[in-house]
N, C-alpha and C positions, 0 to 999 in steps of 0.2 A: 358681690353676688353670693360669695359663700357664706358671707356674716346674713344676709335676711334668711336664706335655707336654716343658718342656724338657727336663728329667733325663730320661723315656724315650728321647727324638727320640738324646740323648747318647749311654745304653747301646746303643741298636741299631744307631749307626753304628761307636761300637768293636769290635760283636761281628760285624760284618758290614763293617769295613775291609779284611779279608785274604780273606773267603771269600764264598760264595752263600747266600743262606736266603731261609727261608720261611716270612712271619708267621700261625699259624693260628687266626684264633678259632671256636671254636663257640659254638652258641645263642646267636646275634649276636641274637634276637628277643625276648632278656631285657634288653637293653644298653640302659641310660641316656643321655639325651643328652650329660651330661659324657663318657662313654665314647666315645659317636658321634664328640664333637667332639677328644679324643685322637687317636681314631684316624683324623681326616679330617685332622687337622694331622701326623700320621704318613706319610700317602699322600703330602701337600704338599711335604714335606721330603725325604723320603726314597724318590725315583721309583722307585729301580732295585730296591726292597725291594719281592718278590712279597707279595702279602697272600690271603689266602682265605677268606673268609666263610662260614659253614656256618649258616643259617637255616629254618626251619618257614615253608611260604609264610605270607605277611605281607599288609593289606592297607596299600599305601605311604603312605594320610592318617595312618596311626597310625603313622607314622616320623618322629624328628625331620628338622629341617631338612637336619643334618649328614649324616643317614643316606642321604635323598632326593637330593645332590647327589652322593654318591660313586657310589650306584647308577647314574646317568647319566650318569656318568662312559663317553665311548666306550672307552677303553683300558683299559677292563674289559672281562671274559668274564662270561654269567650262563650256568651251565649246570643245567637243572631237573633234579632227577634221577626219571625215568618208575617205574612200579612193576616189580617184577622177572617177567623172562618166566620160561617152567617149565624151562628149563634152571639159569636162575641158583636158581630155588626149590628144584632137587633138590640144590643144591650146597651151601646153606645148610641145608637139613635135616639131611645127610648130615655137615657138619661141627659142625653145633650138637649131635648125638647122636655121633657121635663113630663113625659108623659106616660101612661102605665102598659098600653098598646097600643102597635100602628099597623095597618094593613098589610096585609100579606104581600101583596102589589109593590105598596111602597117600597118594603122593604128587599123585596126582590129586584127594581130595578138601580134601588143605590147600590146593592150586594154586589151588581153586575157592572154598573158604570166604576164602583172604584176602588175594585177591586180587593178591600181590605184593607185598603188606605186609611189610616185614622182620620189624619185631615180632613183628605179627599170625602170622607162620610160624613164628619160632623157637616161641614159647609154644603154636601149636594141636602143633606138633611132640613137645612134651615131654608134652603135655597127653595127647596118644595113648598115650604111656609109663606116664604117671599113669593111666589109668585101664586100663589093660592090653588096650588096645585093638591094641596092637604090644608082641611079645615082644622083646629084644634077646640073639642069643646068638651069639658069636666074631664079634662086627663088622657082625652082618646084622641085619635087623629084619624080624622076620616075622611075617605074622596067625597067631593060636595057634588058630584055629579058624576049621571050613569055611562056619560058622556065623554065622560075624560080617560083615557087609555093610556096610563102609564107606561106602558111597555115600547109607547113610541115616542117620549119624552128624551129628548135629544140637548145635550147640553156643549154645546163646541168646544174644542181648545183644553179638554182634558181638567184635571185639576187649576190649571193656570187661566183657567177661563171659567170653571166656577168661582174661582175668588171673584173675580173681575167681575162675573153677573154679581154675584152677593154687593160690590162695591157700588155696580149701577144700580142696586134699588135702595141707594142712600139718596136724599135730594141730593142736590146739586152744591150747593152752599157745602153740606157735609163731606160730600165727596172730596171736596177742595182740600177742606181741613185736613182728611186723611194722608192725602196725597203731601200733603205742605209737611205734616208729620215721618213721614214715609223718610225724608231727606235725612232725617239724622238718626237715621239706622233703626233697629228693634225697639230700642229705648227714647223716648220721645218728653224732651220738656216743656211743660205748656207755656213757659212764658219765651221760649224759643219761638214756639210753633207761634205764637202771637206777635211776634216781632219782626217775623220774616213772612209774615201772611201777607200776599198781596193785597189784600184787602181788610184796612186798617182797622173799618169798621163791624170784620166779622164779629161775630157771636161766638168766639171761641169756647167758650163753656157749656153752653147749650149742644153744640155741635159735637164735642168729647163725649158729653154723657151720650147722646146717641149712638155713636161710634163702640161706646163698650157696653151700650143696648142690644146691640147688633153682635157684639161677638167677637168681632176683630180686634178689636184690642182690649188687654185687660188694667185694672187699675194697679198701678206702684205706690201712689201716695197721693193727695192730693196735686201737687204740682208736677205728675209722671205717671204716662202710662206707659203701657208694651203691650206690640205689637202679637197679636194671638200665637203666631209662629212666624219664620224666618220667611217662609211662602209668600206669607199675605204682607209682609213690605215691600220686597221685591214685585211683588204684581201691583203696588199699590205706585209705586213708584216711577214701573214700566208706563204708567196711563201717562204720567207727565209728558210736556213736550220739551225735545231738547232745549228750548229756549227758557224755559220753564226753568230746567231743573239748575241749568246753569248760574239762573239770576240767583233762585234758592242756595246755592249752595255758597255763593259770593257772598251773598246775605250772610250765611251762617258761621261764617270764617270772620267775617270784621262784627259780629256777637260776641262772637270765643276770643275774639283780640281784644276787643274792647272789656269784659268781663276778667280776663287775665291782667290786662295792665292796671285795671282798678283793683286788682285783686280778692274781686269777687268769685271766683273760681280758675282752678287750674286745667286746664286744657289740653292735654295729651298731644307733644308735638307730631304726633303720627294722626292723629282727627283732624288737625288745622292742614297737614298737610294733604289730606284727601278733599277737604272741603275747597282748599284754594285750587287746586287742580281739576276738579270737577268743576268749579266757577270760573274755571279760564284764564286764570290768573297764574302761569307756571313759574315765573320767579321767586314769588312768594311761598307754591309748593316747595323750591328747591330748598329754599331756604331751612323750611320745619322738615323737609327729608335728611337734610344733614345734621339737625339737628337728635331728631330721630335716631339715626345712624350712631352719633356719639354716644347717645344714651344705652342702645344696645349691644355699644362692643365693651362696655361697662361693664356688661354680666356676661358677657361673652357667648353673646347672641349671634352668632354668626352669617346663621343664613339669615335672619333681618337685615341684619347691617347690609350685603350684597342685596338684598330685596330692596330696600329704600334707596341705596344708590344708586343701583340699576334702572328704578324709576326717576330718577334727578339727572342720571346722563341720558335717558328717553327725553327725557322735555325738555333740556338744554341743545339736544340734535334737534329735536322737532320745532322749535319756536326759537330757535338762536342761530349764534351762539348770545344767549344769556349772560354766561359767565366770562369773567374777566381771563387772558388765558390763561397766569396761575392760580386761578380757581377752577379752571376745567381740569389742570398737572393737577394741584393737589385731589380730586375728585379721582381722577384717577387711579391716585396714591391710595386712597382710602379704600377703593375698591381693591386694588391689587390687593391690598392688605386682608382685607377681608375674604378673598379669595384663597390668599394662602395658608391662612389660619384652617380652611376647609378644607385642603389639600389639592385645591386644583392648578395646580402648575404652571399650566401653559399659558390656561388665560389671564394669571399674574404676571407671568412676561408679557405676555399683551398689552397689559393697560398698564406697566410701569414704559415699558419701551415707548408710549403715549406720553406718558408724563417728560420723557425723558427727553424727549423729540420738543417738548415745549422749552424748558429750560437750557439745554445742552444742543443734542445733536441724536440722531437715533442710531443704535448701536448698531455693529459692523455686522454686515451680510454673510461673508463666508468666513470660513477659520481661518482662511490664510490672511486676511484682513485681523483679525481677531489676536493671531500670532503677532504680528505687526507691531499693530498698536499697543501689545501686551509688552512689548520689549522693548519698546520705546518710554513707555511709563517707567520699565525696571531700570533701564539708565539714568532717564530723568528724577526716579526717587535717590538713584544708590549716589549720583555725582552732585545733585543740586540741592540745596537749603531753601527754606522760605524765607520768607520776607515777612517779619511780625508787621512790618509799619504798611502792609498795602493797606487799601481800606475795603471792608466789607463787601462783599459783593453777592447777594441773598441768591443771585440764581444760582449762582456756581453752587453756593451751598445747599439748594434745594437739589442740586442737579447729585451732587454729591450726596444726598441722604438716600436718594433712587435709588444708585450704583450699588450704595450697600446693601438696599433690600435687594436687591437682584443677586449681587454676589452670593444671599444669601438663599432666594430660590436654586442659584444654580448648585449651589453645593448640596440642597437637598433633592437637586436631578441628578446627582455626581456627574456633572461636567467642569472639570478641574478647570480647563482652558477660561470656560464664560466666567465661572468665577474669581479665579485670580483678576483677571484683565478688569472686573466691574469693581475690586477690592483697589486694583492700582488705578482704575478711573478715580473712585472716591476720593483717594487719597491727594491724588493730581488735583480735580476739580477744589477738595476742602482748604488744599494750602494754600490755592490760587486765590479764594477768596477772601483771604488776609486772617489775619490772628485766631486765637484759639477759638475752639469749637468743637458741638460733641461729634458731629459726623468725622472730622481731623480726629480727632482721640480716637474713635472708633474703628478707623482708615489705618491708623497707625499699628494699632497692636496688633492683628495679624501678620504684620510684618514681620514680625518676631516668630512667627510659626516658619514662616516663608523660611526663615533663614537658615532652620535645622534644615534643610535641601541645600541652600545654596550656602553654607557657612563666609564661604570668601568672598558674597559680596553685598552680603549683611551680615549686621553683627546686631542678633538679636537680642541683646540684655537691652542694649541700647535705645534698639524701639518699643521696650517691654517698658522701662523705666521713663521714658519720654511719654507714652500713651496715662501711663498710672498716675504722671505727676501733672498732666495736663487735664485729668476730669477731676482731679483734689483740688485745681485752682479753680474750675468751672463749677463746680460744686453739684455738678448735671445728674439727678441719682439714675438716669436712664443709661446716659453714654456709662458710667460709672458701671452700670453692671456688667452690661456687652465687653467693657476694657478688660474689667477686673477677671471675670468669666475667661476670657481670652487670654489673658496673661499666665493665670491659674494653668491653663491646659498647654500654654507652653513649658511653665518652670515643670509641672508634672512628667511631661514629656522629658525636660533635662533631668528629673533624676532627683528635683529638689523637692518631696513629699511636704514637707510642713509647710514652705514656705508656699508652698501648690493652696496647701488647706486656708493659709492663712488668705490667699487672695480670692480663692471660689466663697468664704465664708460673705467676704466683702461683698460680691457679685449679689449672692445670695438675698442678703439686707437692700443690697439699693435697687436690687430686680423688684422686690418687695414694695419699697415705698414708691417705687415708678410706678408700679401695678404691672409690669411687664411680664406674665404669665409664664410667656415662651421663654424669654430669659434667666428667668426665676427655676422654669422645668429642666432647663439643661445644666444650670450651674451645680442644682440639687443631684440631679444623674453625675456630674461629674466628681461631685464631693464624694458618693460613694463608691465611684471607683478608686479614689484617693485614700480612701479609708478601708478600702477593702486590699492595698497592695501594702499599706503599712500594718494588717492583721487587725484590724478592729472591724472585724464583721459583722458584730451584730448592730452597731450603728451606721454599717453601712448599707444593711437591710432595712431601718430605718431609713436612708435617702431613696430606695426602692419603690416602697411603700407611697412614701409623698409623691413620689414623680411619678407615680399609674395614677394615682388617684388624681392628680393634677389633669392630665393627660385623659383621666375619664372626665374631668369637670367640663374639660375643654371640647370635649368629643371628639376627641383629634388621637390618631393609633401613636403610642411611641415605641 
């Protein structure tokens, strides 16, 4: 994520070294928090670069982090824009008809019906045309009858129902097309719309061009149009009937499959997955929602990732179960995960304690069970050995990767008890599952923390030295950071500084090449407490530095 922000931050100072510009986005209120977070590291980087935001008011809890902090930004302008007074209404009628004057009448009863709506004015505008309630001849527009009394010209259903009239004075044939168009959102491709047209033998071409006669949708290229505004697809769309829209949308998902596997275009696993889910087909949404999901914890998209999951466990409760059961555990997994990257705690214990219940068993009710089981495991770690030669056993080790993420929500609830007890689950469930592994390595080295408490009944170099040499034969660069990371902060702790440095640097690199943010954040924080107790502070203010900035990339407070 950070390397494309780079490359943008790149091209817009080349293109803006020699002269002045002006970054524009609209419908900023469709934009992603990967987006958000681009464009806040844009504003960062690059001050003198004006930016302009053009959004539908918003309400700001439903904005990422990114987005809430640029807004408050003082060296911004917010300016709202008010509805149009009847001066600016006669001027947009007058150039949306294309005309030099229109009746006083006219003009008074759109000014009343809508308010200052732009929209809402161009379309009651045309809508007068359409129904021949205004004649147009050499530039003027005039009532063709003495007869006709505007003032009681009634148009139902507000804005959402002028569109709708404007739609029913297309034939029928054309209405179709729009509506067929409508399916695949604002932007619309003709040889889509012709493929999924129920009727093989439309006039697809004949029927566009009337269509952007009419207003409603404008031209993109020959092969693309769009939709006038966001209004008139949704109203266009609403006409559909559910059976309608269903088939269309089924259609349009095995287009985008079939077009992607020939590799005639690439298809946005987040489009295939609305199109299969609105066609009824929720397995195959699940599928591009996880795929989705992956793509967005990439850039470290957060609330996507929970958004698209949260839709994949909706339609695996609703039409299943779907999924196999460790495909519902790990679904779980992913969410938890993604939950906790956002900071919400509880509902990460939630959905790992799901996960946890599939593979394992679900974790103890009260403390005094909690106790229990906790000092049951510390006997079973301190008097018993594994066994290299069991054989493999995937749950136990899935059950085992849980325990650790848990252990490590609960240690950022400071619940000392949940944590240790889900660190000596790990460790129980990773040995039980035969031979090395990263969640075992990972299980192991806090042990070694464990032991500065209980020195007599661990001997921590021991499990420090077992964890370190068991992810150098695994070659795991994931487990490798969490060990290394772990290890580091115990030799720190005994007193041993270098050799502290030398294993956080470790963590550092393979947090790195895992992509493990979270792990890569804390080994960097902990290198500069390391370097700032042996007196090198100003490269310990360097680790400072990286891990806020890390920490803002991430959106997450540290």
């Amino acid at each position: 994520a950070q390397g494309i922000r780079d490359a943008i931050v790149t091209l817009l100072t080349a293109l803006t070294r020699t002269r002045r510009a002006v970054l524009i986005f609209e419908d900023t209120h469709w934009m992603d928090s990967a987006s958000w977070q681009a464009l806040a590291d844009i504003r960062d980087r690059l001050p003198q670069l004006a930016i302009v935001l053009l959004s539908r008011p918003v309400d700001p809890t439903d904005l990422p982090v990114q987005a809430i902090r640029m807004l408050r930004d003082d060296a911004g302008a917010k300016i709202t824009l008010a509805p149009l007074g009847r001066a600016e209404t006669d001027a947009l009628i007058v150039s949306e008809l294309g005309i030099s004057e229109q009746p006083p009448a006219m003009l008074d009863r759109i000014f009343e019906l809508a308010e200052g709506h732009p929209l809402y004015t161009k379309e009651l505008a045309k809508l007068f045309v359409d129904r021949e309630l205004v004649h147009i001849e050499s530039g003027y527009a005039h009532i063709p009858s003495t007869k006709i009394d505007l003032r009681d010209v009634e148009f139902p259903g507000g804005i959402e129902g002028t569109v709708s009239a404007r739609i029913s004075a297309l034939p029928p044939d054309v209405q179709l097309t729009l509506k067929v168009a409508s399916v695949q959102g604002r932007d619309a491709d003709h040889t889509i719309i012709a493929q999924s047209h129920p009727q093989q033998n439309a006039q697809i071409t004949k029927h566009l061009e009337a269509i952007r006669a009419s207003g409603l949708m404008d031209p993109v290229s020959d092969q693309k149009s769009r939709f006038h505004h966001a209004l008139i697809v949704d109203t266009a769309y609403d006409l559909l009937l559910s059976e309608q829209k269903q088939a269309l949308h089924k259609r349009i998902a095995e287009l985008y499959e079939e077009a992607t596997a020939q590799g005639a275009a690439h298809i946005p696993s987040t489009l295939l997955a609305h199109h299969w889910d609105n066609g009824g087909t929720p397995k195959k949404a699940i599928g591009h929602l996880q795929v989705a999901a992956t793509q967005a914890r990439r850039t470290q998209a957060n609330e996507e990732v929970f958004t698209f999951l949260t839709r994949a466990h909706e339609l695996d409760a609703a039409h299943g179960p779907l999924l196999a059961p460790e495909e519902t555990a790990s679904l779980h997994m992913s969410l938890a995960v993604a939950l906790m990257s956002l900071g919400h705690l509880v509902a990460t214990d939630e959905h790992m304690s799901a996960a946890l219940a599939i593979f394992d068993k679900p974790p103890p009710e009260t403390n005094a069970q909690y106790v229990k089981e906790t000092l049951g495991h510390f006997v079973n770690i301190a008097v018993k050995r594994r066994d290299p030669e069991v054989p493999v056993d995937r749950r136990k080790l899935n059950a085992s990767r849980i325990y650790l993420a848990l252990s490590e929500v609960y240690y950022d609830r400071q619940d000392t008890l949940r944590s240790v007890h889900a660190t000596f689950s790990a460790m129980r469930l990773a040995a039980e599952s035969g031979g090395d592994s990263g969640p075992l390595a990972t299980a192991v080295a806090p042990l070694a923390m464990v032991s500065i408490f209980v020195p007599w009944a661990l001997k921590g170099e021991n499990w420090k030295t077992e964890a370190v040499a068991m992810v150098e034969r695994l070659g795991d660069p994931g487990a490798s950071g969490w060990v290394h990371m772990t290890s580091g902060a115990y030799t720190f702790a005994t007193g041993k500084f270098a050799e502290a440095e030398d294993l956080t640097r470790v963590a550092i690199d393979s947090s790195a090449v895992a992509r493990d943010q979270k792990c890569w954040e804390y080994s960097v924080a902990n290198l500069g407490n390391i370097l700032r107790l042996q007196g090198k502070f100003r490269e310990a203010d360097v680790q400072d530095v990286l891990t806020y900035a890390s920490g803002h990339d991430r959106g997450v407070p540290q």
